[in-house]
N, C-alpha and C positions, 0 to 999 in steps of 0.2 A: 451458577458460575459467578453472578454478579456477587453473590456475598462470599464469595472466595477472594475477589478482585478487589472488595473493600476492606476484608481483612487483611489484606495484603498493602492496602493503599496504594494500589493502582490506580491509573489514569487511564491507561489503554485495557481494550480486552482486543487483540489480535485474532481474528477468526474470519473463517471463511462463510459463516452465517452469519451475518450484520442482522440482516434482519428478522432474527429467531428473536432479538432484542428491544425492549419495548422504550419508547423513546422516553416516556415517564419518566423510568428506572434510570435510563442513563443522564440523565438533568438530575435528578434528586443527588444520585451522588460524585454529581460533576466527574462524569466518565465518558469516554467515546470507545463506542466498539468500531472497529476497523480492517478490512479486510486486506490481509496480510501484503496484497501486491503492491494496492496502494499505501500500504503502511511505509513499505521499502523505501516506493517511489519517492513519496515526500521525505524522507526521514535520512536516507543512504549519500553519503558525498562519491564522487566520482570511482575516488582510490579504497573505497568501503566495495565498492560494485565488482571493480573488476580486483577486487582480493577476495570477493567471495565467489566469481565468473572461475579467477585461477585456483579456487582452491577445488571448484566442481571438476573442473579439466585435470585436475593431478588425481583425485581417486575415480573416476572416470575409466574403467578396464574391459569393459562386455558392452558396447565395442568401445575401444579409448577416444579422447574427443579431444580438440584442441580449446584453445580460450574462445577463437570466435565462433566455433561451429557451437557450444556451450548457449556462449549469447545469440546465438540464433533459436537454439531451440527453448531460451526460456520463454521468447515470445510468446510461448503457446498458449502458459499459465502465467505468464506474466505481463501483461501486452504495457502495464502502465511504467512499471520497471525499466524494460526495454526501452520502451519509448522515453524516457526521462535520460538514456542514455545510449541516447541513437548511434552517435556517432563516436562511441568511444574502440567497437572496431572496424573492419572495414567489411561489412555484410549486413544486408538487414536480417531481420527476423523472423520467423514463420509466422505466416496470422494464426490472432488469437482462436483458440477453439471458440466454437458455438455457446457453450455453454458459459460465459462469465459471469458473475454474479451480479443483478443491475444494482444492486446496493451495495456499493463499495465503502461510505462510512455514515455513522448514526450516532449525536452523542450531542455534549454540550463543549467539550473543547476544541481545542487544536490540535491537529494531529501532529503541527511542526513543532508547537512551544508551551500545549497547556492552557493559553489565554483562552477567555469563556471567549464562546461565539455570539456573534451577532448580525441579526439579518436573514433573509430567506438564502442567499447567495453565499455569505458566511456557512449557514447550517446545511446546504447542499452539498459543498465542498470539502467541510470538516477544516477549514482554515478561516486564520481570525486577520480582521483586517489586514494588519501587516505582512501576511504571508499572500493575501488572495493573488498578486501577480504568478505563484505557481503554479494557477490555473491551466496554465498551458498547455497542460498532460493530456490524455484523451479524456473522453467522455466518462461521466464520472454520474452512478447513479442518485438516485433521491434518497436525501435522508428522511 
């Protein structure tokens, strides 16, 4: 997958196994692999979230669902998503399943901008100095 990623000149590998990914590999060719929830989270503005909350709720038919009942239940697989956008309607959201993946990103960039990482706090996070105040989100595994 990684020499897909490079033929392609990517930056990101978006996936729900970060850590199938050897950190080696992702420094050598200045890539960050990243797990898809927190990819949103960092990366999605408000009106990105809830156009893509209203577009689940329109095809949504077995059983139909409204915008907020939608973002209640992405909480399950989404808990960082959610949580980056608590209050955009008026419900919280189902806790996360049990299962989340504790490594949520691995790599040498940013996940918000590209910039190489630096730092043990930079490379846990997947965010490069100027981004780390988004830290805010929940807990966020080791790279």
């Amino acid at each position: 997958m990684i020499a897909d990623a490079v033929r392609a000149d990517a930056q990101y590998l978006v996936t729900t196994d970060v850590d199938d990914f050897a950190i080696e590999d992702l420094h050598a060719h200045e890539m960050c692999a990243v797990n898809p929830d927190y990819f949103m989270a960092l990366r999605f503005s408000e009106h990105a979230y809830r156009e893509g909350v209203r577009t689940l709720a329109e095809v949504a038919k077995n059983p139909p669902r409204s915008e907020a009942e939608v973002h209640r239940m992405l909480g399950r697989r989404h808990p960082n998503l959610v949580g980056r956008f608590a209050d955009a309607y008026e419900t919280s959201a189902v806790p996360a399943d049990d299962d989340q993946p504790r490594v949520l990103v691995r790599g040498a960039v940013c996940v918000r901008c590209a910039a190489k990482l630096a730092g043990d706090e930079g490379l846990r996070l997947g965010l490069c100095t100027r981004h780390l105040p988004l830290r805010g989100m929940s807990s966020v595994g080791k790279a």
